[in-house]
N, CA, C and O atoms as CSV, one atom per row, in Angstrom:
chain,resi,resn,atom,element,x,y,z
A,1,UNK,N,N,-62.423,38.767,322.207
A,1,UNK,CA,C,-62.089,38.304,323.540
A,1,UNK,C,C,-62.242,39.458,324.522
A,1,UNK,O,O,-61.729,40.566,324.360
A,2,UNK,N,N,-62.916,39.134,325.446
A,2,UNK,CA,C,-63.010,40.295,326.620
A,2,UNK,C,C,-61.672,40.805,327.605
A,2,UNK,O,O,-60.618,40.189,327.765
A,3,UNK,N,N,-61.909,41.597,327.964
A,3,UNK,CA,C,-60.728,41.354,329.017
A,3,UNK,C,C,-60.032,40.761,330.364
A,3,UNK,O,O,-58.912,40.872,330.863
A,4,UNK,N,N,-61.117,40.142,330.682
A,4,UNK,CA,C,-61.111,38.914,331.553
A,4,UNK,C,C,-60.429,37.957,330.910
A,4,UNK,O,O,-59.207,37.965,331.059
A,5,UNK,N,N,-61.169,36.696,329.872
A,5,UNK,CA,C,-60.312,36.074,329.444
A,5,UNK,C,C,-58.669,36.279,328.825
A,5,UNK,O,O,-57.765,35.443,328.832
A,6,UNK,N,N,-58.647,37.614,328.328
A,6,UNK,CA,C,-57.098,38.285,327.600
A,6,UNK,C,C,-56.178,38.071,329.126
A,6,UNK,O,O,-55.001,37.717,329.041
A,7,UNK,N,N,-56.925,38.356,330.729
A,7,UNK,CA,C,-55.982,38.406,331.741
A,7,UNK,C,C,-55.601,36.965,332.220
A,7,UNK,O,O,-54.622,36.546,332.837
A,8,UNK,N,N,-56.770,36.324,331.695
A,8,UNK,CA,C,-56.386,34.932,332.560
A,8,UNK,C,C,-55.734,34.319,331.504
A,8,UNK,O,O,-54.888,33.724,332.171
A,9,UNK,N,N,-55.435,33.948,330.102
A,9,UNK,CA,C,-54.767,33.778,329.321
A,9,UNK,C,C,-53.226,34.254,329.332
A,9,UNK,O,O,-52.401,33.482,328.842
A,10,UNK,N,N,-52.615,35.996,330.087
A,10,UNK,CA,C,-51.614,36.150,330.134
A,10,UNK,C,C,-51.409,35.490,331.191
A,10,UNK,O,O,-50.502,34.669,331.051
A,11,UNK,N,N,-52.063,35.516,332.592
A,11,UNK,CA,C,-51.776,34.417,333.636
A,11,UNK,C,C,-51.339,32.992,333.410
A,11,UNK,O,O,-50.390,32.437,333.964
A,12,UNK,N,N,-52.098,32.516,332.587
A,12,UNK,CA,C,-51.348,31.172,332.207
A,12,UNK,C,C,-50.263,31.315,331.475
A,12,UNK,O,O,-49.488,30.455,331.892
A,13,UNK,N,N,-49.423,32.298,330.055
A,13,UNK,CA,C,-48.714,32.912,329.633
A,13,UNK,C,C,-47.779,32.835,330.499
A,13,UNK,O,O,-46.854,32.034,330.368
A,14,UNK,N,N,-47.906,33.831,331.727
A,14,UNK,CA,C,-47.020,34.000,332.813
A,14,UNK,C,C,-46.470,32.850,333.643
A,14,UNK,O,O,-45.379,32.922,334.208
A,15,UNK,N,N,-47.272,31.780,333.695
A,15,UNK,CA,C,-46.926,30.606,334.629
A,15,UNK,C,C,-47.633,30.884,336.309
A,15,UNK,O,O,-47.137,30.408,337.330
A,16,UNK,N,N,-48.903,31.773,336.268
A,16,UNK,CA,C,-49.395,32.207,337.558
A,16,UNK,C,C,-50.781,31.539,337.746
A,16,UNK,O,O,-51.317,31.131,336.716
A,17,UNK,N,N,-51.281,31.412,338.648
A,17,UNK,CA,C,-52.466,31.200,338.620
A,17,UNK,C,C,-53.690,31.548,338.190
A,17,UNK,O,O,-54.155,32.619,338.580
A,18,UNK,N,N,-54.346,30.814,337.419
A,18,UNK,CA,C,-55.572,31.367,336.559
A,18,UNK,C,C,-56.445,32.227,337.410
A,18,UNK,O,O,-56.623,33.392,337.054
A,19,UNK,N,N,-57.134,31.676,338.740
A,19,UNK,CA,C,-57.801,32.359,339.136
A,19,UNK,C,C,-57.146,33.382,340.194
A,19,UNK,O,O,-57.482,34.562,340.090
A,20,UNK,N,N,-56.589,33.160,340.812
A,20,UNK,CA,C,-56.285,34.970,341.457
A,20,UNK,C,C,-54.759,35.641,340.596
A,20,UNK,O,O,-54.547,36.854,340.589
A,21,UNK,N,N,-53.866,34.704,339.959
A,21,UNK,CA,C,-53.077,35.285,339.409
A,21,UNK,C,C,-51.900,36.011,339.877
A,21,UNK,O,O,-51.239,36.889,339.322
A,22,UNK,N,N,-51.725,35.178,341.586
A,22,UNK,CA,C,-50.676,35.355,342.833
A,22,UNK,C,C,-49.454,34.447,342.457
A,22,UNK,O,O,-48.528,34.855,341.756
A,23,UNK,N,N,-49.515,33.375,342.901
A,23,UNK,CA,C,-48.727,32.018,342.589
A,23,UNK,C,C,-48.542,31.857,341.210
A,23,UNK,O,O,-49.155,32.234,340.212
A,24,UNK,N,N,-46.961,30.821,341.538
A,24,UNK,CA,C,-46.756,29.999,340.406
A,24,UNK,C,C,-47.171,29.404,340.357
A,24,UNK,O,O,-47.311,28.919,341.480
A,25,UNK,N,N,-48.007,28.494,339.118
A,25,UNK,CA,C,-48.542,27.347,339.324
A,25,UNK,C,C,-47.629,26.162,339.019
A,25,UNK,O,O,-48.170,25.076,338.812
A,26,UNK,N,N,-46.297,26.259,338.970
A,26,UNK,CA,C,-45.213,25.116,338.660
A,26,UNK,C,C,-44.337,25.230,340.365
A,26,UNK,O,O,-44.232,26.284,340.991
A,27,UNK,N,N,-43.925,24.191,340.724
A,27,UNK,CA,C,-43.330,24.180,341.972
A,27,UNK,C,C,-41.873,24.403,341.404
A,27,UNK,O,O,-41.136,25.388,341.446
A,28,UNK,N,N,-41.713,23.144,340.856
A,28,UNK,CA,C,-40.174,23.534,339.963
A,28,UNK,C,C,-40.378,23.662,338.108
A,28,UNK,O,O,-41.294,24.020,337.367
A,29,UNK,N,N,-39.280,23.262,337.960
A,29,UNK,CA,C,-39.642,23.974,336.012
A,29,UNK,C,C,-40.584,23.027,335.532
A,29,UNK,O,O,-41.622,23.646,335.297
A,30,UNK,N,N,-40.674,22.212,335.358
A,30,UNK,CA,C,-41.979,21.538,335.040
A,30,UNK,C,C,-43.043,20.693,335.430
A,30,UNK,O,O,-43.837,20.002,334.792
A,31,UNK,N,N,-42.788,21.013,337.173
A,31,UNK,CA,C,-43.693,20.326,337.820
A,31,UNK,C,C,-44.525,20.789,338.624
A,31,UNK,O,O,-44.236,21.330,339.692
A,32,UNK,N,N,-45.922,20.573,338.068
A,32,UNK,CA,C,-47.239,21.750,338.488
A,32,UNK,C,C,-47.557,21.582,339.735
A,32,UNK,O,O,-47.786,20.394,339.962
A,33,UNK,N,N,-47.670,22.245,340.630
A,33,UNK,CA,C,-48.676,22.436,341.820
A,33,UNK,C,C,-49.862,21.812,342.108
A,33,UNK,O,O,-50.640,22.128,341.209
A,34,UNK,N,N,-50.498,20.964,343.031
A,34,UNK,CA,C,-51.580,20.723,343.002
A,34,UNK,C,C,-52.912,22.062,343.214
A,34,UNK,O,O,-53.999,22.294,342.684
A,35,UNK,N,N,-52.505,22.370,343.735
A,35,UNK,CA,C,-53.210,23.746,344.014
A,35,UNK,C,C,-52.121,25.101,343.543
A,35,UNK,O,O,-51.068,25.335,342.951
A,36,UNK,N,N,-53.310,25.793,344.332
A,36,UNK,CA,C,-52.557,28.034,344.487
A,36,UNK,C,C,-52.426,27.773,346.001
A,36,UNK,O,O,-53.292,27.343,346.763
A,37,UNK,N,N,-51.081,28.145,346.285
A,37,UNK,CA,C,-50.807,28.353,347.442
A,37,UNK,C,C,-51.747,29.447,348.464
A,37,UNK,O,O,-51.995,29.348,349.666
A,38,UNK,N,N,-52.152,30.521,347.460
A,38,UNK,CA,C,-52.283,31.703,348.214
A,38,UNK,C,C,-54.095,31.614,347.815
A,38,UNK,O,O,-54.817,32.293,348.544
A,39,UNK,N,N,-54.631,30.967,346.927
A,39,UNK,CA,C,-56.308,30.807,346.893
A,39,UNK,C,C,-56.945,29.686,346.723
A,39,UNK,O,O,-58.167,29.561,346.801
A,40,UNK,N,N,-56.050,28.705,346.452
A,40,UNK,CA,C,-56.623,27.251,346.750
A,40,UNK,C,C,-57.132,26.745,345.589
A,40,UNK,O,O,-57.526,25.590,345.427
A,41,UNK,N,N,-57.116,27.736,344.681
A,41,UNK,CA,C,-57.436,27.050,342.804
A,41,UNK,C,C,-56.622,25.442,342.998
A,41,UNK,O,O,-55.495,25.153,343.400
A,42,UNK,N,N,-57.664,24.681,342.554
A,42,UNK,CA,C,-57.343,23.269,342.133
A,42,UNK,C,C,-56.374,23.363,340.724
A,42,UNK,O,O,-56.997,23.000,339.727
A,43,UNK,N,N,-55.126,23.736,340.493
A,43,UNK,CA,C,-54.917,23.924,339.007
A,43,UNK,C,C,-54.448,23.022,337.780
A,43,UNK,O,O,-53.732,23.389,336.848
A,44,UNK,N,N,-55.028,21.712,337.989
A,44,UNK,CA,C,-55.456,21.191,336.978
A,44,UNK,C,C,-56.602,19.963,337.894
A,44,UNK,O,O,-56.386,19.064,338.707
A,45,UNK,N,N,-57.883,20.539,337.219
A,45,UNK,CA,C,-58.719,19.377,338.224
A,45,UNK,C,C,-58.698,17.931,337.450
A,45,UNK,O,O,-58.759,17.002,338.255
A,46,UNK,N,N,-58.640,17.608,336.371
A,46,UNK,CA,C,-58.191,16.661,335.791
A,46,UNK,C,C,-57.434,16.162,334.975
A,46,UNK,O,O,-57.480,16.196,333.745
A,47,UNK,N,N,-56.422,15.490,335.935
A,47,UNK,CA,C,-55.363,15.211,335.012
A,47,UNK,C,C,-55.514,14.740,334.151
A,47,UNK,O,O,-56.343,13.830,334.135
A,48,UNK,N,N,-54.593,15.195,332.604
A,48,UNK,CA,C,-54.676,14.545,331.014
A,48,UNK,C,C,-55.631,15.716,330.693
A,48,UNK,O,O,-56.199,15.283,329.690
A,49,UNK,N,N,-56.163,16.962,330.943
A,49,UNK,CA,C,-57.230,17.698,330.512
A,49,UNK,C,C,-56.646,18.535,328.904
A,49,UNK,O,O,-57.058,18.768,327.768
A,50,UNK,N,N,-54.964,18.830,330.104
A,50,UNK,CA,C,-54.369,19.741,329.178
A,50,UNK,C,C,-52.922,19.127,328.318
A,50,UNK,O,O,-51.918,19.783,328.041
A,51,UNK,N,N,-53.134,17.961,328.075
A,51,UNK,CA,C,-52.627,16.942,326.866
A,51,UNK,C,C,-52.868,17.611,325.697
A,51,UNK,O,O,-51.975,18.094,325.000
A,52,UNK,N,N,-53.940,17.654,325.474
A,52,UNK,CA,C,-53.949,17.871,324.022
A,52,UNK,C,C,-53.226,19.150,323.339
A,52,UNK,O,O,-52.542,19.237,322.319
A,53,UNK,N,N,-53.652,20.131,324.318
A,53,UNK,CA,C,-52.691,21.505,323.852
A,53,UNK,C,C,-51.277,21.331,323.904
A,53,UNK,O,O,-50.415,21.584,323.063
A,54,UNK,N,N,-51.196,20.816,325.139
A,54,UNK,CA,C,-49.285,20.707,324.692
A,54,UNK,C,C,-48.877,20.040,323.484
A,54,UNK,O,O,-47.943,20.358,322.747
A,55,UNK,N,N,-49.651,19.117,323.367
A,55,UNK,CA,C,-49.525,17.937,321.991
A,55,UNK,C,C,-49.377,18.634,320.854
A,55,UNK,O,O,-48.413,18.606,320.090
A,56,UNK,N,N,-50.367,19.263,320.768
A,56,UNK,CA,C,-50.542,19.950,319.412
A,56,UNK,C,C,-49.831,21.108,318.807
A,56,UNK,O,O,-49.624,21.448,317.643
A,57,UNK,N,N,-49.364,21.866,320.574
A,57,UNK,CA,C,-48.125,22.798,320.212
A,57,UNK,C,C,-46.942,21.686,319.633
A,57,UNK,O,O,-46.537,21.632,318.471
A,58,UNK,N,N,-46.642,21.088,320.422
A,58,UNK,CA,C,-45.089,20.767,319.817
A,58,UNK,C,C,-45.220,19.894,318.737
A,58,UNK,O,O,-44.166,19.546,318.205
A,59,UNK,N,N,-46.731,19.265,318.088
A,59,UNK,CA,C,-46.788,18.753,316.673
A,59,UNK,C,C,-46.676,20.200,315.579
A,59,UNK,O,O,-46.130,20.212,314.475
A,60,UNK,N,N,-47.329,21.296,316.232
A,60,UNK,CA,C,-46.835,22.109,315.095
A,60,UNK,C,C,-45.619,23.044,315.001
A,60,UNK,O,O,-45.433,23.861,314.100
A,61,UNK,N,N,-44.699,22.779,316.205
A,61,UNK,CA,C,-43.043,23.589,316.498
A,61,UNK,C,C,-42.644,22.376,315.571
A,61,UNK,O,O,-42.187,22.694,314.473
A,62,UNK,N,N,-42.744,21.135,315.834
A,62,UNK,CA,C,-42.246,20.149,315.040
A,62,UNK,C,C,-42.633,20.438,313.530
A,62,UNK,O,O,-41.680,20.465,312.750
A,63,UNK,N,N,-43.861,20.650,313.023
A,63,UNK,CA,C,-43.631,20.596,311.601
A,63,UNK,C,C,-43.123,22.318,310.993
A,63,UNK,O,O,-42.995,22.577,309.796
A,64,UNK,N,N,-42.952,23.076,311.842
A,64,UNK,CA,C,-41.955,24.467,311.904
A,64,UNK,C,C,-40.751,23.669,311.358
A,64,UNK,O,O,-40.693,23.325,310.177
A,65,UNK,N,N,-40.112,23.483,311.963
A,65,UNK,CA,C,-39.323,22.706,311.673
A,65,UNK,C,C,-38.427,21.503,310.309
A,65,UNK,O,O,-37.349,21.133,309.844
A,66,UNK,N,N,-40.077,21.358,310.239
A,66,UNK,CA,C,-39.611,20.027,308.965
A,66,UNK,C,C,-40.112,21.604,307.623
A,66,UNK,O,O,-39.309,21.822,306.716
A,67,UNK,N,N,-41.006,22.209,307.687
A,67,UNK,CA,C,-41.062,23.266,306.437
A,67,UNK,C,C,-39.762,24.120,306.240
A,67,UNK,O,O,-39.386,24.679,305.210
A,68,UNK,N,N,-39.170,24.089,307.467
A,68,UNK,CA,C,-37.962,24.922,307.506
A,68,UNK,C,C,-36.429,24.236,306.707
A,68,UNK,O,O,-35.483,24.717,306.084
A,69,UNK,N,N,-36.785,23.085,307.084
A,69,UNK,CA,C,-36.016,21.862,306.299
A,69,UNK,C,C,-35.551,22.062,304.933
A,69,UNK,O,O,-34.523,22.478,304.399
A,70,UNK,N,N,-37.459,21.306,304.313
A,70,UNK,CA,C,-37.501,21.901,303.379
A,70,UNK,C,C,-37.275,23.363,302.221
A,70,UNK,O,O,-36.990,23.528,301.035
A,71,UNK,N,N,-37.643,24.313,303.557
A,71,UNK,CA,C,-37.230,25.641,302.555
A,71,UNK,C,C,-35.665,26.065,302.163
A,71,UNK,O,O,-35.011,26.587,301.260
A,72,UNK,N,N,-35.526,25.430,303.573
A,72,UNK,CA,C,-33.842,26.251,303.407
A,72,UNK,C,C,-32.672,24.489,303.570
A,72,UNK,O,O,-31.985,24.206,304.552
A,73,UNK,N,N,-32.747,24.062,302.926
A,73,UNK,CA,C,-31.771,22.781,302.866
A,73,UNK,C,C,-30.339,23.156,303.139
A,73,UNK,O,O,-29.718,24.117,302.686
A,74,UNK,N,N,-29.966,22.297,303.896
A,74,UNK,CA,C,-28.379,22.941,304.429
A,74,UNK,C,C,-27.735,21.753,303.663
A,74,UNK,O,O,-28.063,20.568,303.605
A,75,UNK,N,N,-26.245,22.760,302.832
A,75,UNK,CA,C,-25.434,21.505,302.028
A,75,UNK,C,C,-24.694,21.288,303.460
A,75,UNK,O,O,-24.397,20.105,303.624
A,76,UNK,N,N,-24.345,22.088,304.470
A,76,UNK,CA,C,-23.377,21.229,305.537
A,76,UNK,C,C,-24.398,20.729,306.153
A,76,UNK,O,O,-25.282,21.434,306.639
A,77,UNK,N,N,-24.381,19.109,306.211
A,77,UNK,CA,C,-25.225,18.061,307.585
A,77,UNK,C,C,-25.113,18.505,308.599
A,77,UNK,O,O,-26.105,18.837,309.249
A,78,UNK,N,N,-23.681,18.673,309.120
A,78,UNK,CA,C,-23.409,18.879,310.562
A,78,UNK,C,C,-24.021,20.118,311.182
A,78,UNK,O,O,-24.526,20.239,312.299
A,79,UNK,N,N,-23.848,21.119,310.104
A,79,UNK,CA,C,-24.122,22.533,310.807
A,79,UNK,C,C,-25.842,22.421,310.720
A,79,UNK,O,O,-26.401,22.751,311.766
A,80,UNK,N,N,-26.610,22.055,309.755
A,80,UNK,CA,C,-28.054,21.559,309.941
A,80,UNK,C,C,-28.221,20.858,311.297
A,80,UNK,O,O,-29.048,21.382,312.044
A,81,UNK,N,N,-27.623,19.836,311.718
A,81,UNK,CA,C,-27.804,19.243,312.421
A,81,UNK,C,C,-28.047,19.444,313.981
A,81,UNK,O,O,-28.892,19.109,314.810
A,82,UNK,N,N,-26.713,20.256,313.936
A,82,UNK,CA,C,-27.014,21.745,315.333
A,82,UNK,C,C,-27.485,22.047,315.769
A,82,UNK,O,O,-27.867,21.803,316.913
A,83,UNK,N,N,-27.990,23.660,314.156
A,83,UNK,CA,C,-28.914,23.917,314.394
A,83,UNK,C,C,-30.216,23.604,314.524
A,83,UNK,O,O,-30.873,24.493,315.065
A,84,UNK,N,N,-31.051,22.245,314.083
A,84,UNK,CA,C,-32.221,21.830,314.112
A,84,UNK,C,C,-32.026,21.221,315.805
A,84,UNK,O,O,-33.062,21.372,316.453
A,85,UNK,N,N,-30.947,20.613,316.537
A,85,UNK,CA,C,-30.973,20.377,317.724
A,85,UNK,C,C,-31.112,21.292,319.022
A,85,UNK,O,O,-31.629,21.171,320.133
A,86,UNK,N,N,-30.401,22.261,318.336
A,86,UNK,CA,C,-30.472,23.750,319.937
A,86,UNK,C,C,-31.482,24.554,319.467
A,86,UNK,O,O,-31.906,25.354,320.302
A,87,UNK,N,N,-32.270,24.598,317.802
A,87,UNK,CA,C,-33.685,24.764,317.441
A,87,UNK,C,C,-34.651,24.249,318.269
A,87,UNK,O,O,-35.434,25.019,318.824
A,88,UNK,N,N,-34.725,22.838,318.467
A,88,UNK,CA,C,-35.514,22.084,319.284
A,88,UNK,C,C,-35.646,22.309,320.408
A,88,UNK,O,O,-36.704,22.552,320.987
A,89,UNK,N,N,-34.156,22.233,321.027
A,89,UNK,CA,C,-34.228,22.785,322.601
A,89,UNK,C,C,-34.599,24.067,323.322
A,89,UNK,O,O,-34.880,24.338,324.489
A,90,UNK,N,N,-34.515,24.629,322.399
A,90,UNK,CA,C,-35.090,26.365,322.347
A,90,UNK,C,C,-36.626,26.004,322.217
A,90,UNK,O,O,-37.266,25.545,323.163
A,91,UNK,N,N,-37.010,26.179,321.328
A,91,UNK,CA,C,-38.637,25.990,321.065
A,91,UNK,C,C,-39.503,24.738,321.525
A,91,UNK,O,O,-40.725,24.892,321.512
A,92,UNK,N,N,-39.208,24.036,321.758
A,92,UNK,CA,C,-40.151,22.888,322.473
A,92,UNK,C,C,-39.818,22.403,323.672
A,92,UNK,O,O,-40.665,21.853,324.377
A,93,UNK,N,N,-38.675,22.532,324.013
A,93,UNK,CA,C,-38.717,22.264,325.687
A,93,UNK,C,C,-37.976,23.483,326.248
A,93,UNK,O,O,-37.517,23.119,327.331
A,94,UNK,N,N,-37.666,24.683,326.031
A,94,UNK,CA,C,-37.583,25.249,327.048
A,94,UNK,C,C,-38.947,26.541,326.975
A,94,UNK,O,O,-38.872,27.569,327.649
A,95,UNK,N,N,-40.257,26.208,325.944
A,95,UNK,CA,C,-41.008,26.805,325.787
A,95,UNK,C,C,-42.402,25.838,327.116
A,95,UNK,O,O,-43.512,26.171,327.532
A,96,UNK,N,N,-41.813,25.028,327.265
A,96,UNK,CA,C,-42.697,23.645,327.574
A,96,UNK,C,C,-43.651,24.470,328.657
A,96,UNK,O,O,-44.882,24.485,328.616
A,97,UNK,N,N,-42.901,25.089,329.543
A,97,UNK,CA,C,-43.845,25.117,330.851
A,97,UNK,C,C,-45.071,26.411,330.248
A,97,UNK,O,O,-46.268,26.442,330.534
A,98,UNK,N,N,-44.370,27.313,329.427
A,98,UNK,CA,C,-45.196,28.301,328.898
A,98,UNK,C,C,-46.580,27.395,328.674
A,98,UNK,O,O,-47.662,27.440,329.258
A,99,UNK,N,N,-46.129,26.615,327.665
A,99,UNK,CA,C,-47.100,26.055,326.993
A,99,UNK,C,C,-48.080,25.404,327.632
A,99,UNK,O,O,-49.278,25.550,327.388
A,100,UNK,N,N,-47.412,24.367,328.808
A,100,UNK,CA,C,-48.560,24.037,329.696
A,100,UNK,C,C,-49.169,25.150,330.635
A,100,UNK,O,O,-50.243,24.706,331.043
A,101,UNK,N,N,-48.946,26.360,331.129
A,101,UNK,CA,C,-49.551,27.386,331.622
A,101,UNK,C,C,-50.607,28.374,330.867
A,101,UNK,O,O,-51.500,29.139,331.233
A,102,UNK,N,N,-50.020,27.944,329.570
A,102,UNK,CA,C,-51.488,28.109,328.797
A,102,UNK,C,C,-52.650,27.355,328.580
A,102,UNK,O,O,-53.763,27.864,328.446
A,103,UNK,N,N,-52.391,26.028,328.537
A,103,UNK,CA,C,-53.161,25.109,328.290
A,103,UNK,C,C,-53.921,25.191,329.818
A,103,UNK,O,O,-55.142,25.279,329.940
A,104,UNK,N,N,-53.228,25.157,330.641
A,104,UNK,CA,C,-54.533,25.550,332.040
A,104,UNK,C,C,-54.924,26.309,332.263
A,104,UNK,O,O,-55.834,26.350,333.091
A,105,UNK,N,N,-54.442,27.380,331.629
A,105,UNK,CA,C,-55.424,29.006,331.480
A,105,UNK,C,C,-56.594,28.568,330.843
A,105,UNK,O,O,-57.732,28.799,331.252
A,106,UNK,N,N,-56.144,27.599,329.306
A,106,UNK,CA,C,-57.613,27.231,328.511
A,106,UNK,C,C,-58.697,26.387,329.029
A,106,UNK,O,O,-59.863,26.202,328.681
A,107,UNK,N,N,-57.907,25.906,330.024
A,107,UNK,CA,C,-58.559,24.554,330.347
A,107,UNK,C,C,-59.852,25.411,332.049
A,107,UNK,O,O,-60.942,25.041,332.486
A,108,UNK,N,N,-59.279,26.125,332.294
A,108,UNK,CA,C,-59.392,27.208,333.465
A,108,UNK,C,C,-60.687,27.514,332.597
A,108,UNK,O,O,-61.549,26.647,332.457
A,109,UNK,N,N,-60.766,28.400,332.189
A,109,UNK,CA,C,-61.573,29.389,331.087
A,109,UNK,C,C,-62.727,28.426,330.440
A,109,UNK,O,O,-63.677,29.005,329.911
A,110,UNK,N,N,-62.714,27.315,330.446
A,110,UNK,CA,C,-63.559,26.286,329.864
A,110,UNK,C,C,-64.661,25.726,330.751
A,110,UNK,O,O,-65.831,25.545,330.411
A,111,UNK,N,N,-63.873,25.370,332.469
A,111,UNK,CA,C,-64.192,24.939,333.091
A,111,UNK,C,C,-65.119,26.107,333.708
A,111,UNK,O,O,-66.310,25.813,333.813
A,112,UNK,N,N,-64.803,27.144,334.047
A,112,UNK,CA,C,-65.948,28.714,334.624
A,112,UNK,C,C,-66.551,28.935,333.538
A,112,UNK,O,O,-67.322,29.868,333.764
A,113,UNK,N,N,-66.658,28.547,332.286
A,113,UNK,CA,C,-67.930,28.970,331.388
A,113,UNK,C,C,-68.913,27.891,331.633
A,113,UNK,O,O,-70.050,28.196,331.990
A,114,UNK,N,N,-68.491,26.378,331.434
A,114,UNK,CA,C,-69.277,25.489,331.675
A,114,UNK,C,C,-69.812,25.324,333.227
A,114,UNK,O,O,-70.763,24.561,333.399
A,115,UNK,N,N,-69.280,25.960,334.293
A,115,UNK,CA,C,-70.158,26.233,335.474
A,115,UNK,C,C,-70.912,27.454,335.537
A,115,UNK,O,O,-71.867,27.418,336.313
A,116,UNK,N,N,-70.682,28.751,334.782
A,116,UNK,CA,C,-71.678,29.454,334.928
A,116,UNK,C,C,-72.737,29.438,334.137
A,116,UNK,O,O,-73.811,29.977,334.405
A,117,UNK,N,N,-72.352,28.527,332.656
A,117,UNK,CA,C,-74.147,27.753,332.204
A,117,UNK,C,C,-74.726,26.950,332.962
A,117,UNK,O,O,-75.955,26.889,332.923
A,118,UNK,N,N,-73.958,26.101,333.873
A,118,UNK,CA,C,-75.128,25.329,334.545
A,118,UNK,C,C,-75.936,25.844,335.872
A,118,UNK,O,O,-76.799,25.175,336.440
A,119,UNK,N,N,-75.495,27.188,336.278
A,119,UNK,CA,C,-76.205,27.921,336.977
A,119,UNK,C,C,-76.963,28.748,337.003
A,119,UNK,O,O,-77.395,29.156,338.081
């Protein structure tokens, strides 16, 4: 990976804008911006682009989860129960916005390769 993509990848990481990397691209905690305030990046030009990455993160925090089950079986229910709940809330939704700020970094990074082949 070059270092271009490594910056625009921590930009999405960060929750900033892919292309100048000024702005948040979330207005509030999980609700994205239509644009960059400060450069006018469209930051997600089509909606549903970046579905699949979020999807696939929290299908595999979720099966984190069920292997973890399995490895370590708790004889107390309740205290399993807990912990697999403030587990959840920790790692899949309060990771959420990360996750979608990556997925438009990827989705970012996809979209400027496929315009500078067609030029």
């Amino acid at each position: 990976m070059n270092a271009a993509t490594l910056r625009i990848l921590r930009r999405g990481f960060e929750r900033h804008c892919p292309q100048c990397g000024k702005e948040k691209i979330f207005g509030r905690w999980n609700v994205l911006r239509k644009s960059c305030p400060r450069c006018g990046c469209e930051i997600e030009r089509r909606g549903g682009d970046t579905w699949f990455f979020t999807y696939m993160t929290t299908a595999f925090l979720t099966g984190l989860f069920v292997l973890w089950m399995f490895l370590f079986p708790m004889t107390n229910h309740l205290l399993g129960q807990v912990i697999l709940v403030v587990g959840w809330f920790v790692l899949i939704v309060l990771t959420l916005p990360i996750r979608k700020g990556l997925a438009i970094a990827i989705d970012y990074l996809i979209d400027s390769r496929q315009e500078h082949h067609q030029s």
